[in-house]
SEMITOR-978098 format. One record per residue: residue number from 1; x, y, z of N, C-alpha, C in turn. Coordinates in steps of 0.2 Angstrom, whole numbers, plus 2048, in hexadecimal, padded with zeros to 3 digits. Each point is the difference from the previous one (the first is absolute). Example, Ala and Ser with C-alpha at 12.3 -4.5 7.8 and 13.67 -1.06 7.14 Angstrom:
% SEMITOR-978098
+-----+-----+-----+-----+------+------+------+-----+-----+-----+
! seq ! n.u ! n.v ! n.w ! ca.u ! ca.v ! ca.w ! c.u ! c.v ! c.w !
+-----+-----+-----+-----+------+------+------+-----+-----+-----+
!   1 ! 842 ! 7E4 ! 827 !  7FC !  806 !  800 ! 804 ! 806 ! 800 !
!   2 ! 7FE ! 805 ! 7FC !  804 !  806 !  801 ! 7FC ! 805 ! 803 !
+-----+-----+-----+-----+------+------+------+-----+-----+-----+
***
This chain:
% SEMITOR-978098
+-----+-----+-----+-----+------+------+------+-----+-----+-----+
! seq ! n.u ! n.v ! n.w ! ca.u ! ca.v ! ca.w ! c.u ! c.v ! c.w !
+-----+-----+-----+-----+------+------+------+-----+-----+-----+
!   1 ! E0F ! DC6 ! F4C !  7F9 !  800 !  801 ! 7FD ! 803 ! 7FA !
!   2 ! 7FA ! 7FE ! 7FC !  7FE !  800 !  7FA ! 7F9 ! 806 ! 802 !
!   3 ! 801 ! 804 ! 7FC !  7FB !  807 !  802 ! 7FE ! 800 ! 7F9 !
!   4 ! 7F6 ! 805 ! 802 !  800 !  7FF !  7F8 ! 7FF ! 80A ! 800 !
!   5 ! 803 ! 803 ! 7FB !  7FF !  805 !  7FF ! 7FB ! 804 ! 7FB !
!   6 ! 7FD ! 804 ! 802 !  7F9 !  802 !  7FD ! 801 ! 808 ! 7FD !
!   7 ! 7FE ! 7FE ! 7FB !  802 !  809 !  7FD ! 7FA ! 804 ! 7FD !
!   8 ! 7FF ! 805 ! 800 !  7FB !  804 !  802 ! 802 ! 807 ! 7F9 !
!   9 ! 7FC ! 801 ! 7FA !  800 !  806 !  7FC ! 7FD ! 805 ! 803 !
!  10 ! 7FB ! 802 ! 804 !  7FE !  805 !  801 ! 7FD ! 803 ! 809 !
!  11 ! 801 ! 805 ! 803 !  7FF !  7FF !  807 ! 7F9 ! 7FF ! 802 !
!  12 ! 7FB ! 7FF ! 7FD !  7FC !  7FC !  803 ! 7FD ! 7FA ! 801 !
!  13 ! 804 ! 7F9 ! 7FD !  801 !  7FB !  7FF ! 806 ! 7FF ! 806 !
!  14 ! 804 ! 804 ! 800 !  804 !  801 !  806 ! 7FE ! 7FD ! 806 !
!  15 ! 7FB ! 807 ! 801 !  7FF !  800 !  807 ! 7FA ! 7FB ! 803 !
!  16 ! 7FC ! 7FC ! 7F9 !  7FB !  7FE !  801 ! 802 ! 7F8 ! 800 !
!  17 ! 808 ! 800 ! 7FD !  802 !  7F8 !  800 ! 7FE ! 7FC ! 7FA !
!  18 ! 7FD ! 804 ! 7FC !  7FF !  7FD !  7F8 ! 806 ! 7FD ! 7FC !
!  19 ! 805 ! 7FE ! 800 !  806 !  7FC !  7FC ! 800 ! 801 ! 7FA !
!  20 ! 802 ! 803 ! 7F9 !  7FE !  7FF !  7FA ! 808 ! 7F7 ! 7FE !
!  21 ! 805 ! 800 ! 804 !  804 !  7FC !  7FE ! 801 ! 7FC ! 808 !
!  22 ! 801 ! 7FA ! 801 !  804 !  7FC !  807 ! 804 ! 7FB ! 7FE !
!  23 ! 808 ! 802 ! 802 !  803 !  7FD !  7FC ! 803 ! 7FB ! 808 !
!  24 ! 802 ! 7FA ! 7FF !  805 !  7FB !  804 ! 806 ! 803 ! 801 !
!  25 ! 804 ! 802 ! 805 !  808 !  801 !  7FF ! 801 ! 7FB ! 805 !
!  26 ! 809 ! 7FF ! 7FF !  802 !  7FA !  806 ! 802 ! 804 ! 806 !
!  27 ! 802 ! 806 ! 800 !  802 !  804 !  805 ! 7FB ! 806 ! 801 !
!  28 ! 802 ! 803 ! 806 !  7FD !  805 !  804 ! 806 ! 807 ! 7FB !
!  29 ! 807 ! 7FE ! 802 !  806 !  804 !  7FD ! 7FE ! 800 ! 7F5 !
!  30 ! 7FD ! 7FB ! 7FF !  7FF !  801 !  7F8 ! 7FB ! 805 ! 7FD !
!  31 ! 7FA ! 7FD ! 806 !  7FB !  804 !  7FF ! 800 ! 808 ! 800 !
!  32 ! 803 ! 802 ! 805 !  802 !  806 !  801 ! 805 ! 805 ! 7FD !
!  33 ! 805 ! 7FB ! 7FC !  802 !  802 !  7FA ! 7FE ! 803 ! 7FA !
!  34 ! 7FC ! 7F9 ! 801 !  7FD !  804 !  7F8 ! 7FA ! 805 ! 800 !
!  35 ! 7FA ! 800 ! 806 !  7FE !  806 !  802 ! 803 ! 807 ! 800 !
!  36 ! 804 ! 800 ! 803 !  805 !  805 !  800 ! 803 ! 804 ! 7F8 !
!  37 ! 802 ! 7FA ! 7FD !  803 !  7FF !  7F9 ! 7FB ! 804 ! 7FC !
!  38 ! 7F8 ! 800 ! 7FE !  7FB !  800 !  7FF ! 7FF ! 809 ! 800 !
!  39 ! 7FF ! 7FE ! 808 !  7FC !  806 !  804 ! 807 ! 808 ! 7FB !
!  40 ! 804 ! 800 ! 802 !  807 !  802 !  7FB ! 7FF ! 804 ! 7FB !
!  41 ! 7FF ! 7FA ! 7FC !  7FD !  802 !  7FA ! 7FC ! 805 ! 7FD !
!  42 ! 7F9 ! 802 ! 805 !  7F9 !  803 !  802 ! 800 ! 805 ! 803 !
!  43 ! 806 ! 802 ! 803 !  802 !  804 !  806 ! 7FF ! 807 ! 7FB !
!  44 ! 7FF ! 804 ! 803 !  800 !  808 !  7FD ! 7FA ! 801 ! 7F9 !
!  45 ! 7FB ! 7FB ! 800 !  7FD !  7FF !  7FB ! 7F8 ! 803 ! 802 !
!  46 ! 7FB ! 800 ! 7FC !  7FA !  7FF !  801 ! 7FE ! 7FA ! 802 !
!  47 ! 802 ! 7FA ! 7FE !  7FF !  7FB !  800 ! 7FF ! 7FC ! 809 !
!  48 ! 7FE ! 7FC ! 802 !  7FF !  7FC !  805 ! 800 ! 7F8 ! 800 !
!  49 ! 808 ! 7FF ! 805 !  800 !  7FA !  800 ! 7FF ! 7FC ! 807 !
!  50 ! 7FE ! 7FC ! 803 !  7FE !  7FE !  805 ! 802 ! 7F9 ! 803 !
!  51 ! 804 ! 7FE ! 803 !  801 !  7F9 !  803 ! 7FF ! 7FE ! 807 !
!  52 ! 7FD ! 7F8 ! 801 !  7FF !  800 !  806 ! 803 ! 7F7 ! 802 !
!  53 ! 803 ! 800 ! 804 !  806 !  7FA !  802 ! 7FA ! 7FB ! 806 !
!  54 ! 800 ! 7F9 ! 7FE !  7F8 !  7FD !  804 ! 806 ! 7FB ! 801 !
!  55 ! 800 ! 7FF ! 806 !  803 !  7F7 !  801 ! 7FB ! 7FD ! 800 !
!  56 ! 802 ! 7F9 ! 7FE !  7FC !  7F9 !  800 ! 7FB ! 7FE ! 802 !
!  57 ! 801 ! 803 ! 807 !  7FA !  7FF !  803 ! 7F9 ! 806 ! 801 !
!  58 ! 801 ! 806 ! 7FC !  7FD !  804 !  7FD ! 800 ! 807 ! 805 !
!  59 ! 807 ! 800 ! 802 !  802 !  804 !  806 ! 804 ! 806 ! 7FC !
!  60 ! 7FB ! 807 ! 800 !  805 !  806 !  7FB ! 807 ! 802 ! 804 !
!  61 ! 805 ! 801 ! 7FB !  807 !  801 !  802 ! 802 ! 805 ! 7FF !
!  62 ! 801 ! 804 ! 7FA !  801 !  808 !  7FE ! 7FB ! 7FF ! 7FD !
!  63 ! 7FF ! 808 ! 7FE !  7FD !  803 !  7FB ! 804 ! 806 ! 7FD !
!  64 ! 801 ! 7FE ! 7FA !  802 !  806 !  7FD ! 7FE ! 805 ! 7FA !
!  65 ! 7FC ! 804 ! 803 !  7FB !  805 !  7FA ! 808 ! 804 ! 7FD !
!  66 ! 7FF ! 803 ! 7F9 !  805 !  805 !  7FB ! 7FD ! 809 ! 805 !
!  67 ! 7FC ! 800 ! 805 !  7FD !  805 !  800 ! 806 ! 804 ! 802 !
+-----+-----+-----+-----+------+------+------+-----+-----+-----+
***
């Protein structure tokens, strides 16, 4: 199932659903990965990384803020 994932530089763009990127992935299990993969990186920082998982039919699936 092909999801598209949206990623977010700062928490107000977060929470208001602002996207600075929206990218295609072919999986649910990919997208998540690489969110994760991502978020990792950011982890223990000042920085703020944000991701939000949207099926096709525009139905939110996770979310995952670095908070």
């Amino acid at each position: 199932m092909k999801v598209k994932l949206r990623s977010y530089s700062n928490p107000q763009h977060y929470e208001s659903d602002f996207p600075e990127k929206e990218l295609l992935m072919y999986s649910t299990t990919e997208a998540l990965a690489y969110a994760r993969k991502q978020i990792a990186k950011v982890r223990r920082t000042n920085n703020f990384l944000g991701f939000k998982i949207i099926n096709t039919k525009g139905e939110l699936m996770f979310k995952l803020p670095s908070y």
